[in-house]
N, C-alpha and C positions, 0 to 999 in steps of 0.2 A: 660317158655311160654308153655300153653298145646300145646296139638297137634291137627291138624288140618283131616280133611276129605275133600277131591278135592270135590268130588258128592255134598256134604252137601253146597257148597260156589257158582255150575256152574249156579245154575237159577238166582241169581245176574248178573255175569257176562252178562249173555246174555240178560236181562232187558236194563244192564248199556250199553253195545256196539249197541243193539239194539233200543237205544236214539240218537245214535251217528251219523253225517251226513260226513261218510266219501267216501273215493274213492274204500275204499275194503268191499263187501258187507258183507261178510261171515270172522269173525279173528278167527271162528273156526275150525282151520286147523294149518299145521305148515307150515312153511313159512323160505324159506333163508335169511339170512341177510349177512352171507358173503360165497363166491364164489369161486372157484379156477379158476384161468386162462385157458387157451387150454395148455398152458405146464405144468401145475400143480408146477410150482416153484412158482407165487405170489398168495395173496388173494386181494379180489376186493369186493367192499359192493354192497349189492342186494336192492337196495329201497325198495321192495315190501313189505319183512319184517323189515324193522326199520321205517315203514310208521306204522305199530301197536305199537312198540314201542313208538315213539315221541308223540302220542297223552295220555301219560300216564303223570300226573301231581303228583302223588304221588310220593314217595320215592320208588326205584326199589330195588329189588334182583334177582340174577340169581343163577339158580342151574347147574350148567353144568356136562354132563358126557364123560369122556374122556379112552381110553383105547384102544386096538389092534381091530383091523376089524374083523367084522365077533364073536366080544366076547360077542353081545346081548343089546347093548346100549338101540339101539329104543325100543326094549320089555321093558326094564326097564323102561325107559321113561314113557311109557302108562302104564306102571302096577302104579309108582306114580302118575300121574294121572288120574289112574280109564279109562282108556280111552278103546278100543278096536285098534287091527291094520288095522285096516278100516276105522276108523275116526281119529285117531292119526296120531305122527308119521310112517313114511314109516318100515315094518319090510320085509327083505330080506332074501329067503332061499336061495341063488343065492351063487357061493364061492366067486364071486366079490363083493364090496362095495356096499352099499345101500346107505346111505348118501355121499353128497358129498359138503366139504366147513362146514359148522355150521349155522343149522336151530333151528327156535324158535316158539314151540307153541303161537300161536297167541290170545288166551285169558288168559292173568295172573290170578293166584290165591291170590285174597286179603286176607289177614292176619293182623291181627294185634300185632304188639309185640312190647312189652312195651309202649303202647297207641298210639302207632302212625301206621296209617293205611298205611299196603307195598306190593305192587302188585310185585308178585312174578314170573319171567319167566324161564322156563326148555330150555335146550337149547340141541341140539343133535349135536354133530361133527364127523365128519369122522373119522373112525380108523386109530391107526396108521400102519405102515410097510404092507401097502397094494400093488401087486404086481406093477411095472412100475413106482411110485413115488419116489423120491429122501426123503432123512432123513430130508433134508431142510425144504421141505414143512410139513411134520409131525412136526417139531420143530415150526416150524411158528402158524400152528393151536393148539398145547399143548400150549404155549405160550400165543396164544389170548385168549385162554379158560381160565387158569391160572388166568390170571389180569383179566378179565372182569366178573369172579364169583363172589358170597359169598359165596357159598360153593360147593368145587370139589370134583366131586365122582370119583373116579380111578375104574375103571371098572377092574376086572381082573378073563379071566376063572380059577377056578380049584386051581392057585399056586400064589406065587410072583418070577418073575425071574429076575435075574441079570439086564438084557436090562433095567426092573422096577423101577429100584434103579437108574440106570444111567441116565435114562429121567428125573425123579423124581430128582435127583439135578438140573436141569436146571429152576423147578418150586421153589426148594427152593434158587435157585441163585437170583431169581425175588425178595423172600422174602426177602431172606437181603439185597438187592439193596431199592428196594420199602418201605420196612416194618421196615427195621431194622433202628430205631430210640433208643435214649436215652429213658430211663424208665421216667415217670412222663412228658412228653413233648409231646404235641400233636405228630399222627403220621400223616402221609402225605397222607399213602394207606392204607389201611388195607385189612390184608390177609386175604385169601380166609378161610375157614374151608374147612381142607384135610377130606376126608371120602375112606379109605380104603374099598373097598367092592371087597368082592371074591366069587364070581357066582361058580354054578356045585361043592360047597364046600363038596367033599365026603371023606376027610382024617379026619382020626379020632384021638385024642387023646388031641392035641393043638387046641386052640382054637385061631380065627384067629388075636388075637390083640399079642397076644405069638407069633404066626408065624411071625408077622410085627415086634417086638419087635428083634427077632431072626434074621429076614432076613437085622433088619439094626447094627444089632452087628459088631464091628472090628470083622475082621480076623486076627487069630495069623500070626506073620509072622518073627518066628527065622532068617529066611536068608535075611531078607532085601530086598526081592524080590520088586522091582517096580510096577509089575501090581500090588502085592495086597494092597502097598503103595497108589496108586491112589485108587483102591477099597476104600482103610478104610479112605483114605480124603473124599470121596463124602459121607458115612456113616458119618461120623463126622459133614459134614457139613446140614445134616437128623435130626441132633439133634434141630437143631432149629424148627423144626416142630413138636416136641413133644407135646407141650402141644397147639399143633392145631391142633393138629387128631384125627381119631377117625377110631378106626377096626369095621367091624362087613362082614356077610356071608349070603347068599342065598345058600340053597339048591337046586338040582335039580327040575325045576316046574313039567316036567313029561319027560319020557322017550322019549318019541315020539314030538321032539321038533320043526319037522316041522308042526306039528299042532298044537303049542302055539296059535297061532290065533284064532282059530275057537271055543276055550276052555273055558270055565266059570271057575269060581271060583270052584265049586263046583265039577271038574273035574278035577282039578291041587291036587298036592300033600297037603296033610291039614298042614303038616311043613312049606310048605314053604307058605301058605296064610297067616298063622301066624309069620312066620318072615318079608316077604314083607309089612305085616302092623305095626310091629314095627318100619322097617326101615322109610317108611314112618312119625312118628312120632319122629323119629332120627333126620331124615331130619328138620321136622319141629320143631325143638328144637335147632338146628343150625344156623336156618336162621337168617341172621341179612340184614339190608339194605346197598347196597353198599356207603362207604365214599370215598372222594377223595378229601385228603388236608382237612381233618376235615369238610366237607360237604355232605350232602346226594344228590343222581343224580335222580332227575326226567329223565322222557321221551327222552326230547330233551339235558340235559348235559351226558347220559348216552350212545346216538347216537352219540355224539362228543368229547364223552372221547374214543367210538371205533373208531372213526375217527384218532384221534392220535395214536393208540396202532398198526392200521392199517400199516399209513404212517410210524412209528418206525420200523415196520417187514417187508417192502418193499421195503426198506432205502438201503439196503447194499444184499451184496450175501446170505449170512449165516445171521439169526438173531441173535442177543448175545441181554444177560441185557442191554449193553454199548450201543448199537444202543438204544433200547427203552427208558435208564433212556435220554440221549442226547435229544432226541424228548421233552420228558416231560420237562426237564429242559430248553428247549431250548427258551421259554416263559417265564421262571422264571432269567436267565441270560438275556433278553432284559430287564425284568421289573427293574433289578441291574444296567444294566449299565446305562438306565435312569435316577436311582437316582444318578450314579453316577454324572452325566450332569448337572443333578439338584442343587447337592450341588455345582460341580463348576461354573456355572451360577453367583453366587454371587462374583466373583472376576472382577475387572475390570482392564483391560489393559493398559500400562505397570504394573508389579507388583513386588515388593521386593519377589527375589527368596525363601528365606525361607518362606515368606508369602504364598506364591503359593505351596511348597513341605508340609507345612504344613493341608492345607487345602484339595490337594493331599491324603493326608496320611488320615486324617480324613472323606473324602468323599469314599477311599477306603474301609474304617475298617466300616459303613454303608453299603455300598453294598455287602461284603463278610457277614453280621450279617444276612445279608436281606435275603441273598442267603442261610444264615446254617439256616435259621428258614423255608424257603420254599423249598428247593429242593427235589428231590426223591435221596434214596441213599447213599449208606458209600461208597463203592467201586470205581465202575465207577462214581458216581456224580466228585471225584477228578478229572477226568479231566473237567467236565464243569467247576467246580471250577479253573483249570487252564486255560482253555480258557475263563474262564470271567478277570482274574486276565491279561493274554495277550491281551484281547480288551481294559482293562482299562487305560495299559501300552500305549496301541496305540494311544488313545486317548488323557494321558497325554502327552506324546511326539507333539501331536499336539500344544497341551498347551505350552508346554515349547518355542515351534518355534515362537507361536504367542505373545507370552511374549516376545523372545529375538527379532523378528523383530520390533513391536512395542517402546521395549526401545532403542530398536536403533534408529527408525527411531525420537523419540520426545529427544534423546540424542543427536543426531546430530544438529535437530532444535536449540536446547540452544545453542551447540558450537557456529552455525554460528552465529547465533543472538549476542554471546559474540564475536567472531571473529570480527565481523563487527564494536560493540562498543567500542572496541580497537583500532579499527582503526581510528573510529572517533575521538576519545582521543587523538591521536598522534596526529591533524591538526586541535588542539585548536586554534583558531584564537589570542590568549591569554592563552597562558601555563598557568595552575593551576596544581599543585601538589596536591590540596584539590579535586578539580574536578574529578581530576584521579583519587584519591586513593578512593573517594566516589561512579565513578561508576566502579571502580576495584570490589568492595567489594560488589556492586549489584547486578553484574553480578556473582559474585561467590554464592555469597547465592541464589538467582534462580537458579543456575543450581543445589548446593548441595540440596535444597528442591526441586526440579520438575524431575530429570533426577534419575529415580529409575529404576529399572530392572537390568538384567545381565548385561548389555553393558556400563554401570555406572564406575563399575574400568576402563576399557579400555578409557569412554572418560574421569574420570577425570586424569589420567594421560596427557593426551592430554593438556586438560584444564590450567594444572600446565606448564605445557613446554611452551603453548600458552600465558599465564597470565605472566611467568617471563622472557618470551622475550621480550612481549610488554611493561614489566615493566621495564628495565632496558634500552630499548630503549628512550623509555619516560627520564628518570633519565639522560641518557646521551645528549639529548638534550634540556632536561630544561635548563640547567644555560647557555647554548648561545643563546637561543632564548628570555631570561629571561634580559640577560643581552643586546642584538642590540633593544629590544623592550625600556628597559630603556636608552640605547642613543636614539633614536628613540621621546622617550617622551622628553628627557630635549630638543633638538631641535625643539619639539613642541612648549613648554612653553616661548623657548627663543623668538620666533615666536609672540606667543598671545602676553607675557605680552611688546613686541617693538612694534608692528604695530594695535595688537586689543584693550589690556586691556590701553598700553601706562603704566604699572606698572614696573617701576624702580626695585622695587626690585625682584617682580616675573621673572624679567626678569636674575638679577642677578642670583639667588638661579636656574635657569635653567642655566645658564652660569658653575658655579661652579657643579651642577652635569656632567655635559658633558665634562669639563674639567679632575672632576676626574675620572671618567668610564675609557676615552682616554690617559689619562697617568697615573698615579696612580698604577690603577691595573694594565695595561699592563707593569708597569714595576717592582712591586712588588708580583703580582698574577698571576697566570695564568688562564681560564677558571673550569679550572676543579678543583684548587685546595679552588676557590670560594666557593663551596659546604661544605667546611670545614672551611671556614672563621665566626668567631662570629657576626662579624659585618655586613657580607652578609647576616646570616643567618636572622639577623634584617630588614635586606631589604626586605628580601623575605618573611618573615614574614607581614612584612608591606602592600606586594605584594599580598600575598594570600588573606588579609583580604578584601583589597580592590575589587578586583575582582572575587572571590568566596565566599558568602556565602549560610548559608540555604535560605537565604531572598531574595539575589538578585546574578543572573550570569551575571558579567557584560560581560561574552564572548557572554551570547545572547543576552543581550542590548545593549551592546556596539554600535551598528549602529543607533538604535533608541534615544538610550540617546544623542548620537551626535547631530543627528540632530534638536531633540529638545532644545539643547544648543547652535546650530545655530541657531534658528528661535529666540530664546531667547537675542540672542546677535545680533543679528542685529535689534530689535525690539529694543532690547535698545540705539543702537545705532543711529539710526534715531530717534527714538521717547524720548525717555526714557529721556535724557538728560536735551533736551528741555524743556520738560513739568514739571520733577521733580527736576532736577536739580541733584549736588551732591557734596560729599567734601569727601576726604579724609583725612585718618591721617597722611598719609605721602606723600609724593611731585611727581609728577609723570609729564610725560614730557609736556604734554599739559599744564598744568599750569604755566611753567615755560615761557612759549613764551608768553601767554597773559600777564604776569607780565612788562615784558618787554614791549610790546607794550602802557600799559597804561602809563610806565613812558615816 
């Protein structure tokens, strides 16, 4: 991408903002957007300035410069954009802080790189280790600066010091939290461009990406010394910012540095006119547009991705990565367990437990895929990962209780429901042994096909205990109720075929059943050992057919069939006679008395 000239692009600007119907007249100026509290331990957002931000529709980049108080930021600032410290940024010859919180030039620089048009904003932030604030707060504003760049300038007078290096891990802890993704796989964040710069550069020999190169070498360390153990871990973990950085140096602009201000170019050192316009097209050969999750941020996602990075470093005492990646993932672990909900949605209640752990297991291994393609993070993300993995649990747990209350509760409907039909069975009006075993066996196969869930072994044990008491209850009082129903009957028949049918022999063949019932078996059988008799077994046979089949239950017609074969017989017996007449083939007692009378 060539490079660019600020002067050469600002009469656009001010056309373009000067079309604009906003609430701030003038965005030529710089402007806070985020604040320090009255105790300078939190930060807080300034409307004023992310009110020029949000009305930018383009793809953004930020250039931020960060480093110790008082080491020349806001000069820099304005010298990159061509500015004066009269219209610029604020410049402070004061030994206290000049900026305070992190302010942003209020008219971006449009660029174009790689065809797509990107307003570009400078952002100034307060130094660090400036007297009465806490490390917190400096970590909190390096931090926002950090994530909210494209490319960070590390401001540094003269050297690089130790303190450098150890801050300077905390930005690249960000990277591999944020950044550090598999190769070939979309990245989630994307890092800043580090820019080493070392102002007041008067050491000669090394040249200053040598010095960077040096100042992040191991240190030997024969005796196993712990600090320097820590040293060369934070240097180690430096390494991944290799091939995102970039050294370079400013000379001194002129001796007399409280009169930077008032100075033209043409008064400042000619070295450093000519390095400050390289850097400048440093800069601008670095810039890329900020992504976040494989997306570029306009205005208003650019305001609300500081809105989060805010609430992350506000979160807790200390900022760490762990607070911030939490924040960020903390949206992308609701949008998982969603799906988890999702996938289980499709079960319906009660349900066969491995049906339910299976689908468990498959709507989990979806939500943890969901999670490793969107999250921020190798490190810290593991524990979002673990507390999505514990909400999931939670949730299934809820699963599991509404699966087993549910099979319980439609487990026990079928018991009673079978309970109850057993009972009925037992106070057949008409023992059937076909009856029984037919709704014995209905009642088992609705419960083995309807009662699923956990609670399923517990009641068909129950079921078994229940079905083979009833059954053997039953068994034990069939053949005496079987058999007083069969005395019962021949003293019926004896009845009909004397007094209704008047049938001699109907009346006999009931005579001789009732005869033998009454002695016979009582004196060569017993009750129970009927059950074993062949020739019972032909009766009862005879018995069942009669009174149970698929066609007809004579135990629920039996009252209806009655009485239709009383209305039947006594209709014949009045009527029927008379009118039709009749004969039989064998002699019955009525005939025998009119024989007599005609003789």
């Amino acid at each position: 991408m060539r490079a660019f000239t600020p002067l050469a692009v600002l009469p656009i600007f001010l056309s373009l903002f000067a079309s604009r119907s906003l609430s701030i007249d003038n965005f030529r100026q710089a402007f806070p957007i985020i604040e320090p509290d009255p105790g300078h331990t939190k930060l807080r957002l300034s409307r004023e300035g992310l009110e020029a931000i949000e009305q930018i529709t383009t793809p953004i980049a930020a250039v931020a410069v960060i480093g110790p108080y008082r080491s020349g930021k806001s000069f820099l600032l304005n010298q990159l954009l061509s500015l004066s410290c009269y219209e610029g940024f604020g410049v402070g010859h004061m030994r206290d802080t000049k900026t305070k919180g992190i302010w942003v030039w209020g008219s971006p620089v449009e660029v174009d790189i790689n065809g797509v048009k990107t307003s570009v904003f400078y952002l100034d932030t307060e130094g660090f280790e400036s007297v009465g604030r806490s490390n917190v707060y400096d970590d909190r504003i390096f931090a926002l600066a950090t994530v909210m760049s494209s490319v960070l300038i590390y401001n540094l007078p003269e050297t690089i010091r130790e303190a450098d290096i150890s801050r300077l891990s905390f930005a690249v802890e960000l990277a591999e939290e944020f950044y550090g993704r598999v190769k070939g796989q979309d990245v989630a964040f994307e890092p800043a461009k580090l820019l080493w710069l070392i102002q007041r550069d008067f050491l000669q020999g090394k040249s200053v990406k040598e010095m960077v190169d040096e100042a992040l070498r191991p240190v030997p360390n024969p005796n196993d010394d712990k600090n320097i153990d820590q040293v060369n871990r934070i240097r180690e973990s430096l390494a991944v910012m290799g091939d995102n950085s970039t050294a370079f140096s400013l000379p001194q602009p002129h001796l007399q540095r409280t009169k930077l201000c008032d100075m033209k170019d043409d008064e400042l050192e000619p070295i450093y006119v000519k390095r400050r316009d390289q850097l400048i097209a440093v800069v601008s050969s670095i810039i890329r547009p900020k992504i976040v999750q494989g997306k570029t941020l306009n205005g208003k996602d650019f305001v609300s991705f500081l809105e989060q990075i805010l609430e992350a470093l506000n979160k807790g005492e200390i900022p760490s990565t762990g607070s911030l990646v939490e924040v960020f993932n903390k949206g992308i672990l609701e949008r998982c367990l969603k799906l988890y909900n999702g996938h289980m949605a499709v079960l319906s209640f009660p349900t066969m437990e491995r049906s339910l752990q299976q689908t468990h297991e498959d709507a989990k291994s979806a939500s943890l895929v969901a999670f490793d393609e969107q999250h921020f993070g190798r490190h810290h993300a593991k524990r979002s990962a673990e507390q999505l993995m514990e909400e999931i649990e939670k949730v299934y747990k809820n699963f599991v209780l509404t699966n087993e209350y549910q099979s319980s509760k439609l487990c026990e409907a079928l018991y009673t429901s079978c309970e109850e039909k057993m009972d009925q069975l037992q106070i057949l009006r008409l023992p059937s042994m076909a009856k029984f075993n037919a709704g014995f066996n209905l009642c088992n196969r609705s419960f083995e096909h309807n009662c699923v869930g956990p609670s399923k072994t517990n009641y068909e044990m129950r079921m078994v205990k229940m079905l083979g008491k009833s059954k053997s209850l039953f068994i034990k009082e069939y053949n005496q109720r079987l058999f007083n129903w069969l005395v019962a009957f021949s003293l019926v028949m004896v009845m009909v075929g004397r007094f209704i049918l008047k049938f001699i022999l109907l009346e006999m063949g009931a005579w001789i059943l009732f005869i033998f019932l009454e002695t016979y078996t009582r004196l060569f059988w017993s009750s129970e050992s009927l059950y074993y008799n062949p020739l019972w077994h032909a009766v009862v046979k005879t018995w069942e057919t009669v009174v149970y089949s698929p066609v007809l239950d004579l135990d629920r017609w039996a009252i209806p069939l009655v009485v239709i074969a009383g209305i039947l017989l006594l209709y014949w017996r009045c009527c029927g006679r008379r009118k039709h007449g009749f004969s039989w083939m064998l002699p019955v007692r009525g005939n025998q008395k009119d024989e007599r009378r005609s003789e």
